[in-house]
N, C-alpha and C positions, 0 to 999 in steps of 0.2 A: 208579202212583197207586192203582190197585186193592189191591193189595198192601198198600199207607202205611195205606190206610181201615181195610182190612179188619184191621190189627196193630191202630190206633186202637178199634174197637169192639170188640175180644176183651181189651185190655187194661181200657176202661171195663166191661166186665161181669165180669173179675175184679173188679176195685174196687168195682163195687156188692154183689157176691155177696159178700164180704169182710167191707163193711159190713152187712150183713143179717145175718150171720154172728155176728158183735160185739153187734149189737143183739137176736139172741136171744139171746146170752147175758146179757144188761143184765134181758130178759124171765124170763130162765129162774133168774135170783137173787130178780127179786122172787115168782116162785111159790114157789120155795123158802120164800124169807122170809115168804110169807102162810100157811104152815103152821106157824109158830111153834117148828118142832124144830132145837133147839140145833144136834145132831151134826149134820143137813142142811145146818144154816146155815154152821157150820164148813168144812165143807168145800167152798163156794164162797168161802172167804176164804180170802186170803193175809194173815197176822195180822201179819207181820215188818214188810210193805209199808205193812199199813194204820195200824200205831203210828208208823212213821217218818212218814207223812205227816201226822197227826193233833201229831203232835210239835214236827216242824218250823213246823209252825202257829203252837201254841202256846209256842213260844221264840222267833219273831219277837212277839207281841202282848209277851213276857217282857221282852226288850230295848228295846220300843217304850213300855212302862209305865215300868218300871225306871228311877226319876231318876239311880242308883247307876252306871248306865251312858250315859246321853247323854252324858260327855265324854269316854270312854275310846278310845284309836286301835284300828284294825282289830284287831289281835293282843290285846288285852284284853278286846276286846268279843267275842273270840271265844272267851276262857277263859271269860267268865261266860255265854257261850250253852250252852256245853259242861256248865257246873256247872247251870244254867237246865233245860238236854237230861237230864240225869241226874234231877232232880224231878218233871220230867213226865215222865218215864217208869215212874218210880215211882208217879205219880198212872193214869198210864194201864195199867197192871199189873193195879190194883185195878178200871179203871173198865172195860176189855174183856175182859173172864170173856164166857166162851160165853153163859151166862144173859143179861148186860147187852148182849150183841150180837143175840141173839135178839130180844128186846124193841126192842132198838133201830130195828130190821130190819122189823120185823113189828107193834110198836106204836106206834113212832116215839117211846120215851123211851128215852133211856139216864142209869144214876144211879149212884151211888156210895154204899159204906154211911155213915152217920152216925154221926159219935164212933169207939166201939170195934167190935170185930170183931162180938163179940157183937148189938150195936144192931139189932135186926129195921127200925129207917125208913133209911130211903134219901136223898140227896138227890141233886136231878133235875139235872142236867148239862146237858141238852140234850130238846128236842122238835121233831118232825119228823112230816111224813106219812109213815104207815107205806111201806113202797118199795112192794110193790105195787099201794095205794092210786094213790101219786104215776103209774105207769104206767096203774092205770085208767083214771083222771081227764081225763088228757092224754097219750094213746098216740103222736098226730100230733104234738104239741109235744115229747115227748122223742125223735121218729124226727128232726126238725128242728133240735135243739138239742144231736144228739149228733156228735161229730168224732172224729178221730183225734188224740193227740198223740204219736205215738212209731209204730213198724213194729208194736207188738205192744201198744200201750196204747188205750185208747179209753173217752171220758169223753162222760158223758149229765147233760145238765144238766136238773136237775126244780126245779119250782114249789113255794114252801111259803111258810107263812103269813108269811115272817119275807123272803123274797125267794127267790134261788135259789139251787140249791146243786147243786153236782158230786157226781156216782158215779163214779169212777176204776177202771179194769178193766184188766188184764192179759191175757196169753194165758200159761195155763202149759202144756204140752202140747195137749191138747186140749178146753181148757175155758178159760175166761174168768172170773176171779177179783178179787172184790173186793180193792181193793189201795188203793183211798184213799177221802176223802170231805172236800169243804169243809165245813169246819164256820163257821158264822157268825162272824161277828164278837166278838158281845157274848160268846158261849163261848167261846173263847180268851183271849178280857180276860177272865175271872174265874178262868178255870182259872190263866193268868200274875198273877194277884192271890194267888191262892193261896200259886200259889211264892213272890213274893214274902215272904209274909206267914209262911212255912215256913225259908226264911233271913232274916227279919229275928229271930226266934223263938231260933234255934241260938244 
């Protein structure tokens, strides 16, 4: 019986130390991102991870807008998720440049250029408490709101003016990398307005 307890509470303090573990690294992205340096910030991100999930977002809000698609069966709605997947990608190419992920991170906008390349204005995609801010704010609310979903994924859910919204992390070696982020609602309905608005256009 001794023996059962004692496996019982070396396996709980694995698992806490674990979590602590995860959760500095959720700590140690937003210090990053509160010094505003691109190359820093990069390199706590996995870019591949975090456009797939940013993507897939935004190709359900695509299919969910999309009138062109509510009657189409499984296999069709999935060629035009796929064609839907390929514009947002395109859109988010342009929209996660180290620069608009640094701001993102660290001022809590991220935007896109307006009109031509040339265009010096922007327009705003998205606004968010800067990450570190969000940790300030509420260090015991994000210690409470964060879980595992996977053996090596771990998602912290913070507070922002618009509701809540997930930080999704990874472990890649030995560091923990941003790898996704919920994006609200009404962002993904405009960015899937886009598309749309980008094949009705061709």
């Amino acid at each position: 019986m001794r023996k059962l307890i004692g496996a019982g509470l070396a396996l709980a303090i694995i698992v806490l130390a674990y979590w602590v573990w995860a959760l500095a690294g959720a700590a140690q992205l937003a210090a990053v991102a509160a010094t505003g340096d691109a190359g820093a910030i990069m390199r706590r991100i996995d870019l591949p991870s975090l456009r797939r999930s940013l993507g897939s977002q935004i190709v359900r809000a695509y299919l969910k807008q999309n009138p062109k698609t509510q009657n189409l069966g499984p296999l069709a709605r999935g060629l035009a998720g796929s064609l839907g997947g390929s514009v947002a990608d395109a859109l988010l190419q342009q929209a996660l440049t180290p620069e608009n992920l640094a701001a993102l991170l660290s001022k809590g906008r991220l935007g896109i250029p307006a009109g031509s390349d040339q265009s010096p204005d922007a327009t705003t995609l998205w606004r968010m408490p800067p990450l570190d801010e969000a940790f300030r704010s509420g260090p015991l609310q994000a210690a409470f709101n964060s879980y595992f979903d996977g053996p090596f994924g771990f998602v912290v859910a913070l507070d922002s003016g618009g509701g809540r919204y997930g930080v999704h992390l990874h472990l890649s070696g030995t560091r923990w990398l941003l790898a996704g982020l919920d994006i609200p609602t009404e962002v993904s309905d405009r960015l899937a307005r886009e598309i749309v608005e980008k094949q009705d256009a061709s």
